[in-house]
Backbone atoms as SQL, in Angstrom:
CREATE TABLE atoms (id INTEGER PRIMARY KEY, chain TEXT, resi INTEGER, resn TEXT, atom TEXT, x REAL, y REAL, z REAL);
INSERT INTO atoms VALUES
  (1, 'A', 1, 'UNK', 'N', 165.889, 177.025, 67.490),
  (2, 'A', 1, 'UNK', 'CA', 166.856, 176.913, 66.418),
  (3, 'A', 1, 'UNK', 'C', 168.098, 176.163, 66.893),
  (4, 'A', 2, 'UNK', 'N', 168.646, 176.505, 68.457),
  (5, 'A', 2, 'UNK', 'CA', 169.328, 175.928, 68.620),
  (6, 'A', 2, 'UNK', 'C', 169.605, 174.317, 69.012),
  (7, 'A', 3, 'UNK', 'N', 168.326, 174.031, 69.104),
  (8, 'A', 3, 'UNK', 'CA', 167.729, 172.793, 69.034),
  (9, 'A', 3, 'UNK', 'C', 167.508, 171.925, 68.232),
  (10, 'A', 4, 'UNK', 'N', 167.065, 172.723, 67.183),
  (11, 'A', 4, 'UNK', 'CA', 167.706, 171.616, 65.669),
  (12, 'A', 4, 'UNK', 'C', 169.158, 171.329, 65.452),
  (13, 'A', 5, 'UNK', 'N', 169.983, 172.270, 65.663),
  (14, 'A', 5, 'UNK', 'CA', 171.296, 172.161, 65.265),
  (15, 'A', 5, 'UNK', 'C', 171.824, 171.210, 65.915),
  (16, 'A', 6, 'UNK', 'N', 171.359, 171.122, 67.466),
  (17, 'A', 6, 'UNK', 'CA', 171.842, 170.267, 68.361),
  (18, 'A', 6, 'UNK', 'C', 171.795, 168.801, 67.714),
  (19, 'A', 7, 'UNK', 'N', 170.158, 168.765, 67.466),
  (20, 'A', 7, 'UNK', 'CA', 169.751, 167.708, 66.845),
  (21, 'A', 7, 'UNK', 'C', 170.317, 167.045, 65.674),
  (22, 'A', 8, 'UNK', 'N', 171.024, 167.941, 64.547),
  (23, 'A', 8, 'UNK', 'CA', 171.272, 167.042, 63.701),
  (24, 'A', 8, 'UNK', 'C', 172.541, 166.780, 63.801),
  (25, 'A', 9, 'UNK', 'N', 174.177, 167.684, 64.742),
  (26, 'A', 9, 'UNK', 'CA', 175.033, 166.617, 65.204),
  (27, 'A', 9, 'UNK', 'C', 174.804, 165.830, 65.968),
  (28, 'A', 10, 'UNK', 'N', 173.698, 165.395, 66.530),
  (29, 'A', 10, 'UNK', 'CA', 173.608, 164.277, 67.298),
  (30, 'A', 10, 'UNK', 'C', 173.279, 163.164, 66.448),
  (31, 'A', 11, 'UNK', 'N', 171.885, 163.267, 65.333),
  (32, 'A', 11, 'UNK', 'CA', 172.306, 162.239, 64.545),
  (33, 'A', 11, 'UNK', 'C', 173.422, 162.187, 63.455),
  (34, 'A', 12, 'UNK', 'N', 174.357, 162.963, 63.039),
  (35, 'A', 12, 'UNK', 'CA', 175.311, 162.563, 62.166),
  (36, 'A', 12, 'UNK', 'C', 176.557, 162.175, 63.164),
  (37, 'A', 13, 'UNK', 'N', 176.308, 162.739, 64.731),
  (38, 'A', 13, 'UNK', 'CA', 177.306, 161.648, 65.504),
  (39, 'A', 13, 'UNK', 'C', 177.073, 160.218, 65.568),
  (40, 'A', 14, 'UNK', 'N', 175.405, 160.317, 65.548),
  (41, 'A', 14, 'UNK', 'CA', 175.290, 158.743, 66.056),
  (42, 'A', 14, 'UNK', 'C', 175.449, 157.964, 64.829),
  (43, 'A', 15, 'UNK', 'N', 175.235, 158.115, 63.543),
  (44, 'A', 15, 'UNK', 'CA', 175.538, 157.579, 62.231),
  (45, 'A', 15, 'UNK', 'C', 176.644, 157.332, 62.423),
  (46, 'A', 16, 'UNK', 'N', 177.460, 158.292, 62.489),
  (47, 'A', 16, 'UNK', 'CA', 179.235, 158.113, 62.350),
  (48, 'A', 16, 'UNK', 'C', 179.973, 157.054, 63.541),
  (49, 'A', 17, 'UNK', 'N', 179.124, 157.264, 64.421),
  (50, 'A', 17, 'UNK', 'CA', 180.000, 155.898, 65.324),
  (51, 'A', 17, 'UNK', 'C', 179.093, 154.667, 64.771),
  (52, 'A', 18, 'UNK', 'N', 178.757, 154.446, 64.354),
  (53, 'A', 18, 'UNK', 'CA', 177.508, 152.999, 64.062),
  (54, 'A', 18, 'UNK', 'C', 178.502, 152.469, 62.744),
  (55, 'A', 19, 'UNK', 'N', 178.688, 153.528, 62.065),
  (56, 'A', 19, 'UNK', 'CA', 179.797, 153.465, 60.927),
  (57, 'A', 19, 'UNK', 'C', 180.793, 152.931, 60.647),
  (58, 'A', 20, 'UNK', 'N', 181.968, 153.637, 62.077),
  (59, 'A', 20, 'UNK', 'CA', 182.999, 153.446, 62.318),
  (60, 'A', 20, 'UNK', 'C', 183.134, 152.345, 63.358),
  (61, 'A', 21, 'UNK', 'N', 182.186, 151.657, 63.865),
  (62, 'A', 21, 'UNK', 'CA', 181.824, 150.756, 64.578),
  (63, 'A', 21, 'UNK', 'C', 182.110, 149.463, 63.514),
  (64, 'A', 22, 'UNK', 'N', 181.435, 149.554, 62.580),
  (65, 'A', 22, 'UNK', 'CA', 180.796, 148.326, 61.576),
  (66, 'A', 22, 'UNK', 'C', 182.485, 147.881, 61.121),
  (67, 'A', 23, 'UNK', 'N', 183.028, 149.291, 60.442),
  (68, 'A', 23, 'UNK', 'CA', 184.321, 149.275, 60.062),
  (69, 'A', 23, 'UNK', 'C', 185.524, 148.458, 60.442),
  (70, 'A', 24, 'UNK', 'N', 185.339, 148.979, 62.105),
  (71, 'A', 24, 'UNK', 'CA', 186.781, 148.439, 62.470),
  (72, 'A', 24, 'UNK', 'C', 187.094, 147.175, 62.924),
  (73, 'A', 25, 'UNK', 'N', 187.955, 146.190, 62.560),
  (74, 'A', 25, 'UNK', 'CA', 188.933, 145.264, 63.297),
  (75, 'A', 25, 'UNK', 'C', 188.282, 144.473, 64.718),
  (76, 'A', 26, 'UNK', 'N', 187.662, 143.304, 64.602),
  (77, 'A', 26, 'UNK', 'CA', 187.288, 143.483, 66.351),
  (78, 'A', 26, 'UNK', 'C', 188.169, 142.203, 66.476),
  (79, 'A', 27, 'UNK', 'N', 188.407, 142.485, 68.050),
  (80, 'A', 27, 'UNK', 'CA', 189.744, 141.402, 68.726),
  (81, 'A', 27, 'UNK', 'C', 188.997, 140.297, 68.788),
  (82, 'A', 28, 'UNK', 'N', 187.813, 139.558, 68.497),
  (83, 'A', 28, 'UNK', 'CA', 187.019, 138.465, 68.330),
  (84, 'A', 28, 'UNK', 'C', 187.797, 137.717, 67.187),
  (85, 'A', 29, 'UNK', 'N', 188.260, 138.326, 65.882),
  (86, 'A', 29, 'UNK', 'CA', 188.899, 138.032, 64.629),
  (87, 'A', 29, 'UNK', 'C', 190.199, 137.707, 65.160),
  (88, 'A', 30, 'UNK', 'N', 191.277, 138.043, 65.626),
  (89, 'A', 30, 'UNK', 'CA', 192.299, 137.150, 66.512),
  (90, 'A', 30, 'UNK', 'C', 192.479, 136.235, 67.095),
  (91, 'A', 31, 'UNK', 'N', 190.969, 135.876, 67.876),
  (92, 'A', 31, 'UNK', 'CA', 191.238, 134.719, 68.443),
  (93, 'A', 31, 'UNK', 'C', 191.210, 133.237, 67.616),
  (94, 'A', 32, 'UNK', 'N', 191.140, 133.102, 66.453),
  (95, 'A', 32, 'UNK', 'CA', 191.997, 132.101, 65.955),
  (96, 'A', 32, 'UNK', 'C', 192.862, 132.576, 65.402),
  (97, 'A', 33, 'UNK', 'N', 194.230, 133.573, 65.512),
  (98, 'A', 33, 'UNK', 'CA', 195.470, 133.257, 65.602),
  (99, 'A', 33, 'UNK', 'C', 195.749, 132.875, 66.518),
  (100, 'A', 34, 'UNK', 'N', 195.648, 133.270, 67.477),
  (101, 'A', 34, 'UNK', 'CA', 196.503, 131.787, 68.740),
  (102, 'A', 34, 'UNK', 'C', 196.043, 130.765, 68.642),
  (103, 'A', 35, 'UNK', 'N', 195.442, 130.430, 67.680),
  (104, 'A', 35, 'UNK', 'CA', 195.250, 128.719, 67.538),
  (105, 'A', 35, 'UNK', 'C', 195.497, 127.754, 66.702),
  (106, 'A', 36, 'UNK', 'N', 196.454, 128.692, 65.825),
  (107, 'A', 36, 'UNK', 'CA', 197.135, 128.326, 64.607),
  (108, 'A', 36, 'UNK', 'C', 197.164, 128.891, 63.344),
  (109, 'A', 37, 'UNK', 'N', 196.250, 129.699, 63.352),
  (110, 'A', 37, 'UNK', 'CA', 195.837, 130.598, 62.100),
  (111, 'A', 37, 'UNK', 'C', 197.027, 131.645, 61.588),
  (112, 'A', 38, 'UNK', 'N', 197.488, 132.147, 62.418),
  (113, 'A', 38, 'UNK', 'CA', 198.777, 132.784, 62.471),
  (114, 'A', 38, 'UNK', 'C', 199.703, 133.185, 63.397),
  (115, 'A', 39, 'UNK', 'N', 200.537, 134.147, 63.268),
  (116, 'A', 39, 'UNK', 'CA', 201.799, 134.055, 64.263),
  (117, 'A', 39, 'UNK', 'C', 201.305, 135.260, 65.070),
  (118, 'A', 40, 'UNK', 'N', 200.619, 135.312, 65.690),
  (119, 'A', 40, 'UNK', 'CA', 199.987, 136.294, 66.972),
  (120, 'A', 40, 'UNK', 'C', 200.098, 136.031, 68.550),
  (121, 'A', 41, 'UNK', 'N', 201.069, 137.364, 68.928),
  (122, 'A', 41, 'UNK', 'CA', 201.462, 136.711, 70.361),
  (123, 'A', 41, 'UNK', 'C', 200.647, 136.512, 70.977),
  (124, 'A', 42, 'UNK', 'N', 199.118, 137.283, 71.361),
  (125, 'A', 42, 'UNK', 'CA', 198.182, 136.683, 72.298),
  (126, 'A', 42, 'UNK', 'C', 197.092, 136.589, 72.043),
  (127, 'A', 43, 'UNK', 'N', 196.435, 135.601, 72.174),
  (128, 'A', 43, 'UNK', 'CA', 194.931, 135.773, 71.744),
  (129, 'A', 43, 'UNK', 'C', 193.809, 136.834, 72.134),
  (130, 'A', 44, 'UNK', 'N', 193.846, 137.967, 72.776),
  (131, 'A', 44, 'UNK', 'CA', 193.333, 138.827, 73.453),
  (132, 'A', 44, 'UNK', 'C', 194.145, 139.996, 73.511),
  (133, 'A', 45, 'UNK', 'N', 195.383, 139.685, 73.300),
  (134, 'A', 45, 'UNK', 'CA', 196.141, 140.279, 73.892),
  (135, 'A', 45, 'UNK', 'C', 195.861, 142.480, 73.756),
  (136, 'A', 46, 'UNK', 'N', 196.747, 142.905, 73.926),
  (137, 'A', 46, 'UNK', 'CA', 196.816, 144.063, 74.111),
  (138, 'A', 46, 'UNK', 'C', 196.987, 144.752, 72.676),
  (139, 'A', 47, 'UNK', 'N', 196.445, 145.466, 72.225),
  (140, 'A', 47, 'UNK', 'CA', 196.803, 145.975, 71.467),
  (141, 'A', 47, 'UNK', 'C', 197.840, 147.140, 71.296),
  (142, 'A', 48, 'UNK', 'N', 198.039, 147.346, 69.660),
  (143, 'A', 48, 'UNK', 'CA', 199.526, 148.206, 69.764),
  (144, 'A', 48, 'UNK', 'C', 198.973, 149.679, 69.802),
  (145, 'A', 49, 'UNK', 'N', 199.852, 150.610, 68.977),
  (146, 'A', 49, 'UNK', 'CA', 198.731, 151.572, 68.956),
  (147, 'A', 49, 'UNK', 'C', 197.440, 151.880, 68.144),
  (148, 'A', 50, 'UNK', 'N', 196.794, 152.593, 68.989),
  (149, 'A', 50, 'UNK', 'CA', 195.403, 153.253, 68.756),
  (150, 'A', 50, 'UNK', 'C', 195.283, 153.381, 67.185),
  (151, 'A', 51, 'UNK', 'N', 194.612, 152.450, 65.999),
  (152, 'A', 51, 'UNK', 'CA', 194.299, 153.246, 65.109),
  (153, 'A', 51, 'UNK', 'C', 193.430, 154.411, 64.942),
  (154, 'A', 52, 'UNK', 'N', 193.348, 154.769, 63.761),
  (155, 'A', 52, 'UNK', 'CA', 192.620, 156.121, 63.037),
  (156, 'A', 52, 'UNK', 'C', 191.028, 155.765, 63.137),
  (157, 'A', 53, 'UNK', 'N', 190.561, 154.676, 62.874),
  (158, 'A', 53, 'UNK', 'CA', 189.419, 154.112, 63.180),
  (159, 'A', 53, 'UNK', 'C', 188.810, 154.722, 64.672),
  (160, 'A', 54, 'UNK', 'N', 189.481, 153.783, 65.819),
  (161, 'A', 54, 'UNK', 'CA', 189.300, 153.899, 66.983),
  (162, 'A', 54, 'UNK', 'C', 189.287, 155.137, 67.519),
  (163, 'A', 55, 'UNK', 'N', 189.956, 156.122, 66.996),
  (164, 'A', 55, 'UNK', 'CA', 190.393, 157.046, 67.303),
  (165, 'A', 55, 'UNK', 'C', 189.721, 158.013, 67.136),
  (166, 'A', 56, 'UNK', 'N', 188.741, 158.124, 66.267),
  (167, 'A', 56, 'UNK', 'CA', 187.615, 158.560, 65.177),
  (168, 'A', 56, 'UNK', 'C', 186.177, 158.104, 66.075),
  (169, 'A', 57, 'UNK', 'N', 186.076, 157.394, 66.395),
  (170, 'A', 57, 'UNK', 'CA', 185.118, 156.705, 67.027),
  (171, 'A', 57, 'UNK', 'C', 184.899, 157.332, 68.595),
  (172, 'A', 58, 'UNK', 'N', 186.420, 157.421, 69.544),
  (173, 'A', 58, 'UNK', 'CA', 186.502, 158.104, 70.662),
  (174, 'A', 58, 'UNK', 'C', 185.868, 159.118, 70.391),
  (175, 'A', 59, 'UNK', 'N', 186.268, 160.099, 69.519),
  (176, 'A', 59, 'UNK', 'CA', 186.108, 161.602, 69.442),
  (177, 'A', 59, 'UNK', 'C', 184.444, 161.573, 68.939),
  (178, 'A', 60, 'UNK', 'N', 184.050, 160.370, 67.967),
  (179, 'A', 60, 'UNK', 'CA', 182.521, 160.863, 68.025),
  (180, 'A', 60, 'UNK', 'C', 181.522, 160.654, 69.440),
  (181, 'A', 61, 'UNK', 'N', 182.531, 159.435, 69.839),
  (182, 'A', 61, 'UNK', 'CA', 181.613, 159.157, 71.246),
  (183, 'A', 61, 'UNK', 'C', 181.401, 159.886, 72.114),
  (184, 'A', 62, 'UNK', 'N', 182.257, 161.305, 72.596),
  (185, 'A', 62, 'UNK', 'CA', 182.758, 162.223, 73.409),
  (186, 'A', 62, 'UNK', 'C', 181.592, 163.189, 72.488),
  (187, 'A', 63, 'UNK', 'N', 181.534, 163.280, 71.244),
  (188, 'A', 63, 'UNK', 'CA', 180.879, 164.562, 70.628),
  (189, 'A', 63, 'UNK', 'C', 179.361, 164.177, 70.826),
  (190, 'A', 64, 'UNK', 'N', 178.372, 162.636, 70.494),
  (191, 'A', 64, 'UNK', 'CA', 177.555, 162.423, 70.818),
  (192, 'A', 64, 'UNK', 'C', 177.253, 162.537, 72.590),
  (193, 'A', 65, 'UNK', 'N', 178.157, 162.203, 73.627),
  (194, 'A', 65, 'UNK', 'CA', 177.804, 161.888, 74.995),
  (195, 'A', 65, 'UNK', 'C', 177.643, 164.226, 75.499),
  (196, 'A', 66, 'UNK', 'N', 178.385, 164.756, 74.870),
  (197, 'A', 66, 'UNK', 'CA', 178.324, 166.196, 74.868),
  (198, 'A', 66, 'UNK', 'C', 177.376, 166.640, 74.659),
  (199, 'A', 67, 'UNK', 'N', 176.665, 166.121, 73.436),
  (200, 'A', 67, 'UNK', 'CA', 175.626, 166.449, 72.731),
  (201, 'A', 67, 'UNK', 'C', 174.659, 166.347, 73.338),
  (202, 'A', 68, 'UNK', 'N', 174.665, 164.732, 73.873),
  (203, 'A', 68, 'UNK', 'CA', 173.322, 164.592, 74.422),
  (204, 'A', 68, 'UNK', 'C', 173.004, 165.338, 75.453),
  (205, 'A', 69, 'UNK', 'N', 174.184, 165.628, 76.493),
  (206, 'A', 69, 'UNK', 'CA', 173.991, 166.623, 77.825),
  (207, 'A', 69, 'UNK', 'C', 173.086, 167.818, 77.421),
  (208, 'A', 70, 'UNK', 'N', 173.842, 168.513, 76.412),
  (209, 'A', 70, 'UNK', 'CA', 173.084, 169.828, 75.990),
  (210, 'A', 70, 'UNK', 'C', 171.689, 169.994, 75.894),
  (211, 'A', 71, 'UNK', 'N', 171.356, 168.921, 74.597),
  (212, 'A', 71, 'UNK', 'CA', 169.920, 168.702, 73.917),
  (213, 'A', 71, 'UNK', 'C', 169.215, 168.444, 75.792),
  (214, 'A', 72, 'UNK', 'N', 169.587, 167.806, 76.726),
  (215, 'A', 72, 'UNK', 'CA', 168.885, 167.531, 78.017),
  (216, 'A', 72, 'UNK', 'C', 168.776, 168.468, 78.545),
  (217, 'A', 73, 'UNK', 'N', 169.563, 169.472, 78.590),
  (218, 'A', 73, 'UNK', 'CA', 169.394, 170.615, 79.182),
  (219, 'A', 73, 'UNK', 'C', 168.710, 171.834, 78.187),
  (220, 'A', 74, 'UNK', 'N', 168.527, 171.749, 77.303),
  (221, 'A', 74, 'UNK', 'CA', 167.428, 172.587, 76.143),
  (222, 'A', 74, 'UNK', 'C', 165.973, 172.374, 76.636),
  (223, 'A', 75, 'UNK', 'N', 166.167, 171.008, 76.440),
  (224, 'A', 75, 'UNK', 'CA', 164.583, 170.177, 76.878),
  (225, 'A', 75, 'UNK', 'C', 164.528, 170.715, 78.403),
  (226, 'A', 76, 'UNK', 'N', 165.158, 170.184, 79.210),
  (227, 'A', 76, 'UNK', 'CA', 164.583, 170.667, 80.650),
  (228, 'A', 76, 'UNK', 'C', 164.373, 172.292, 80.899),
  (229, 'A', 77, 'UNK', 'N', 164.580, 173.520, 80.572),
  (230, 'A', 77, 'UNK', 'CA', 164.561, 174.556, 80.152),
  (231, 'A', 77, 'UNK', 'C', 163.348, 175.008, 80.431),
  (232, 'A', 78, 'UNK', 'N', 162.956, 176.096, 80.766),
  (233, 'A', 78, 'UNK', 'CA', 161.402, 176.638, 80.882),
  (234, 'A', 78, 'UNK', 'C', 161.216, 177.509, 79.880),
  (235, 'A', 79, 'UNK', 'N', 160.426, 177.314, 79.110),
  (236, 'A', 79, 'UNK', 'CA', 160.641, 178.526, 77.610),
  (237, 'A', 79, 'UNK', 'C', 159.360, 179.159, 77.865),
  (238, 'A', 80, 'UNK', 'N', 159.583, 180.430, 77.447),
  (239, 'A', 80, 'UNK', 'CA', 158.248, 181.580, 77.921),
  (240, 'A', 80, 'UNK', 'C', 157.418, 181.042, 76.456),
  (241, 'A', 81, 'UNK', 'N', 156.310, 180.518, 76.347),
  (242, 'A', 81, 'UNK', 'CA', 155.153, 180.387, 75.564),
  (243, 'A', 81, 'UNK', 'C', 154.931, 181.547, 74.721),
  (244, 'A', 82, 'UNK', 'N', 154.679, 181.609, 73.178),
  (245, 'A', 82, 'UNK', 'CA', 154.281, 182.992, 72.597),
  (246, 'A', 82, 'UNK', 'C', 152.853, 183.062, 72.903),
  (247, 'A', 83, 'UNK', 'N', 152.300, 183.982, 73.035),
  (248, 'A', 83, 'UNK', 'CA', 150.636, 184.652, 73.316),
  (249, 'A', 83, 'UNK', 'C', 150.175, 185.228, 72.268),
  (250, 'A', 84, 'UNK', 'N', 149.370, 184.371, 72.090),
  (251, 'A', 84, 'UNK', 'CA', 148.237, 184.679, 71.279),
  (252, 'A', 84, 'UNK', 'C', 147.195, 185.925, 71.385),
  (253, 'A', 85, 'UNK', 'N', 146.512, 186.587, 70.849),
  (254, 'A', 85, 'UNK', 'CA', 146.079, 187.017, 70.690),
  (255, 'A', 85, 'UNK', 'C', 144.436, 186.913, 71.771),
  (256, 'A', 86, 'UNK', 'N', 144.275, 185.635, 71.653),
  (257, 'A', 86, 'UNK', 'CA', 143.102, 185.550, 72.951),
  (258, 'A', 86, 'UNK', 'C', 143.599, 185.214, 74.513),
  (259, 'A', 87, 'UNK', 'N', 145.015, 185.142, 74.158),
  (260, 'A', 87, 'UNK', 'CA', 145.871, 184.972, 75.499),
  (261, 'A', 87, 'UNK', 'C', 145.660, 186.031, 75.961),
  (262, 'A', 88, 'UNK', 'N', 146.520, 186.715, 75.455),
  (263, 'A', 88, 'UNK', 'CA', 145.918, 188.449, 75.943),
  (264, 'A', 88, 'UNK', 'C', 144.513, 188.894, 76.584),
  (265, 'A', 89, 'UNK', 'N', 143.478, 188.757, 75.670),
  (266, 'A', 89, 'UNK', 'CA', 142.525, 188.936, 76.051),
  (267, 'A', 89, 'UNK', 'C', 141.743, 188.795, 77.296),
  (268, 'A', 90, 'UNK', 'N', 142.208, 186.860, 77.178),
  (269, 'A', 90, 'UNK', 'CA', 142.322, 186.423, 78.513),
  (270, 'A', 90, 'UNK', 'C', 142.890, 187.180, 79.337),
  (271, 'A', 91, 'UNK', 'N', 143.820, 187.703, 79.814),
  (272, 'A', 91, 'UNK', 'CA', 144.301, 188.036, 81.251),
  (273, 'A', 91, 'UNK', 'C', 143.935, 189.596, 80.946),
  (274, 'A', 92, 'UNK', 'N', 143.063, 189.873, 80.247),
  (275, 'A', 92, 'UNK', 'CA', 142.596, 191.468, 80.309),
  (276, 'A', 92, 'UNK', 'C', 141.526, 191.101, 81.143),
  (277, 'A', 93, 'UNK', 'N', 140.891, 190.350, 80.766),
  (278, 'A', 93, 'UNK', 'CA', 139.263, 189.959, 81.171),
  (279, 'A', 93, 'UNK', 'C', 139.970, 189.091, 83.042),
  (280, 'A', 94, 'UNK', 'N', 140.910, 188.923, 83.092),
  (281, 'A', 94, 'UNK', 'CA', 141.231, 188.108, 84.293),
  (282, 'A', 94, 'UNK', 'C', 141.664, 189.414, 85.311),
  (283, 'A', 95, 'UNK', 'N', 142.029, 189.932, 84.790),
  (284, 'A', 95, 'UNK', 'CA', 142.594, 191.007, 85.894),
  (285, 'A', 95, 'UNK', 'C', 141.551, 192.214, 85.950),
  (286, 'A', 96, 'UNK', 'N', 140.591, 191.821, 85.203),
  (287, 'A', 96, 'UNK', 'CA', 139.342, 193.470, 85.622),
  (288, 'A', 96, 'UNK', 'C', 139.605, 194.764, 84.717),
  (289, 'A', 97, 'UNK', 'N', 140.923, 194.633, 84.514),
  (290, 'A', 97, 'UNK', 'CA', 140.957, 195.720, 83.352),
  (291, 'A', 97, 'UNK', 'C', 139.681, 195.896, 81.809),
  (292, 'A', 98, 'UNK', 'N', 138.608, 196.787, 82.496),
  (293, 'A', 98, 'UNK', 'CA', 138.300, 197.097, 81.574),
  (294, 'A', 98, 'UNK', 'C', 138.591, 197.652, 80.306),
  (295, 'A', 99, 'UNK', 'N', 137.668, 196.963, 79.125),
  (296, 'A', 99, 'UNK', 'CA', 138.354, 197.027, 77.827),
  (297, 'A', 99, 'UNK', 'C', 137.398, 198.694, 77.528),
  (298, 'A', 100, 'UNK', 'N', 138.226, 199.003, 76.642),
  (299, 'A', 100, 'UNK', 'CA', 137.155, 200.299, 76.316),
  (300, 'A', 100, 'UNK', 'C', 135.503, 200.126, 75.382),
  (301, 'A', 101, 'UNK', 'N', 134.460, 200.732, 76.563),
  (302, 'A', 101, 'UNK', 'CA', 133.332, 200.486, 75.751),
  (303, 'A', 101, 'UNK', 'C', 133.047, 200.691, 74.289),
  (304, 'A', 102, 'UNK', 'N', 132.087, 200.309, 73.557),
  (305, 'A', 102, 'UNK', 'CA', 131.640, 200.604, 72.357),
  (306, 'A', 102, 'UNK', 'C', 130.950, 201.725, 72.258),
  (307, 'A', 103, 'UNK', 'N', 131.732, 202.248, 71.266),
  (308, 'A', 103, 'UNK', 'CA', 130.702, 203.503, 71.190),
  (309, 'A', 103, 'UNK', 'C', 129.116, 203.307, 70.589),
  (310, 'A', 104, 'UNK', 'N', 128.391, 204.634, 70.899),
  (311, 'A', 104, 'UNK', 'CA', 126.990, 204.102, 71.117),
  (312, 'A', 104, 'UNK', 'C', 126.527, 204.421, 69.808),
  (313, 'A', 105, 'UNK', 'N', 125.703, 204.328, 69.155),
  (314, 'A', 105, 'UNK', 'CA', 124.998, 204.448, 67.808),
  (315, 'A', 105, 'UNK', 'C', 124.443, 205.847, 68.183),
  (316, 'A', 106, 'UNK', 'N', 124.591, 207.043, 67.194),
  (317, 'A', 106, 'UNK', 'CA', 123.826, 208.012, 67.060),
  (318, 'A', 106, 'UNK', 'C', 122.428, 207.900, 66.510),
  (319, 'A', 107, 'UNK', 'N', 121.598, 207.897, 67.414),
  (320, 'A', 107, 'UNK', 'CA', 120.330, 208.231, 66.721),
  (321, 'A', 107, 'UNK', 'C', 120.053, 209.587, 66.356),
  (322, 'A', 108, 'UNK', 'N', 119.074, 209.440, 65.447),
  (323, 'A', 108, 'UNK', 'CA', 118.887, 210.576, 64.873),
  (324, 'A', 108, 'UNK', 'C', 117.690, 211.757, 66.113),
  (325, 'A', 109, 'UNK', 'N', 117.329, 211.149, 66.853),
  (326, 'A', 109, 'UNK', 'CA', 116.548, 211.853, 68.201),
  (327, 'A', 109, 'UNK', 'C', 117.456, 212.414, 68.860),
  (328, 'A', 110, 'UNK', 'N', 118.374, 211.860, 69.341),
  (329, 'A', 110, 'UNK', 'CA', 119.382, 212.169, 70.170),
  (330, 'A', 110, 'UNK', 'C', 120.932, 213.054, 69.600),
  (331, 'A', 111, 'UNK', 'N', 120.636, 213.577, 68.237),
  (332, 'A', 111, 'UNK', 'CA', 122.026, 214.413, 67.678),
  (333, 'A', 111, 'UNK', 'C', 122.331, 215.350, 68.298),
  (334, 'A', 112, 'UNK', 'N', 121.766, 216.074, 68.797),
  (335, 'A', 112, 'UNK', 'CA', 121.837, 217.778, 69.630),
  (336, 'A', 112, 'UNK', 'C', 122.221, 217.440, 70.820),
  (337, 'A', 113, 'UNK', 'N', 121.981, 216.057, 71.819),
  (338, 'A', 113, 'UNK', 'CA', 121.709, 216.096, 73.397),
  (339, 'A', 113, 'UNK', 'C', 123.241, 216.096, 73.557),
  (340, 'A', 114, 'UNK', 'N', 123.927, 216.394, 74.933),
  (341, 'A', 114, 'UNK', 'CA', 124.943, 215.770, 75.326),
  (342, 'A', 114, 'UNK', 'C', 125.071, 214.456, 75.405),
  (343, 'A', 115, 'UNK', 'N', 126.407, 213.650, 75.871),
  (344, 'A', 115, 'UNK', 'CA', 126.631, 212.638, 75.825),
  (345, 'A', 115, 'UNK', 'C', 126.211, 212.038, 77.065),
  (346, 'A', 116, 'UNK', 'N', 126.276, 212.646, 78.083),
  (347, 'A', 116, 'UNK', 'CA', 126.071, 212.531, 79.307),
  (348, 'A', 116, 'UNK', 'C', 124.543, 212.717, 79.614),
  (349, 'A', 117, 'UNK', 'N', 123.257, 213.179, 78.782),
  (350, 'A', 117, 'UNK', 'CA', 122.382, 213.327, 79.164),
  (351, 'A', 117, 'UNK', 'C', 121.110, 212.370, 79.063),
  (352, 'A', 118, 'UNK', 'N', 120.239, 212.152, 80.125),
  (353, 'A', 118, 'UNK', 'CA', 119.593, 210.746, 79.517),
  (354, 'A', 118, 'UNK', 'C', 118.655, 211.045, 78.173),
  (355, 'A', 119, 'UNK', 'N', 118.258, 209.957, 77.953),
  (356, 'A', 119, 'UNK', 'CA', 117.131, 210.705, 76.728),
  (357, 'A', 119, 'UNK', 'C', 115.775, 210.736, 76.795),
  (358, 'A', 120, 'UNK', 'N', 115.325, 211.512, 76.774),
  (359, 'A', 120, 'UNK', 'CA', 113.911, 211.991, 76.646),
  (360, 'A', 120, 'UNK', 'C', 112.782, 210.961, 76.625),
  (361, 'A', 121, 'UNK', 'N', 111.847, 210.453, 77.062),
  (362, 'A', 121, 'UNK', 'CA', 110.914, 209.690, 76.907),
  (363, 'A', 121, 'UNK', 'C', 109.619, 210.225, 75.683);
């Protein structure tokens, strides 16, 4: 269970940065203002502050790179297998533990004898 959950903020992280990726501003689009396009001090230059975009994007990148650690460590995990019903069986029959015999059919010759006694020829 906790493995799905993992699973689906990981894909609505990875949606959301692909998103906010597509969205934002890239400093590629500046480089023709320094070439006349407009009044921009550097063509590369540094940016000012951090928008809401970028900022949005950090925090999913940090929530997907988290994520993924976890989901790796779910997966690497040794999980005890549920047992089936012939699982069982199996390791009855593996370890010698006899199962309890069948009981025997009453014949009608044999109603009176003990259980323990052989039967009569």
């Amino acid at each position: 269970m906790l493995h799905d959950v993992l699973l689906v903020i990981q894909l609505i992280a990875g949606i959301c940065i692909i998103i906010l990726v597509l969205l934002q501003h890239g400093q590629g689009a500046d480089a023709g203002a320094g070439f006349g396009a407009g009044a921009s001090g550097t063509v590369f230059g540094a940016r000012g502050a951090t928008t809401a975009l970028s900022r949005a994007t950090a925090i999913f990148a940090a929530v997907f790179m988290l994520n993924s650690v976890a989901l790796t460590y779910l997966s690497t995990r040794t999980h005890e297998q549920h047992k089936t019903i012939l699982d069982i069986a199996g390791q009855t029959h593996a370890t010698g533990a006899k199962a309890p015999a069948p009981a025997a059919p009453q014949n009608a010759g044999t109603a009176g004898k003990p259980a323990g006694a052989p039967p009569k020829p």
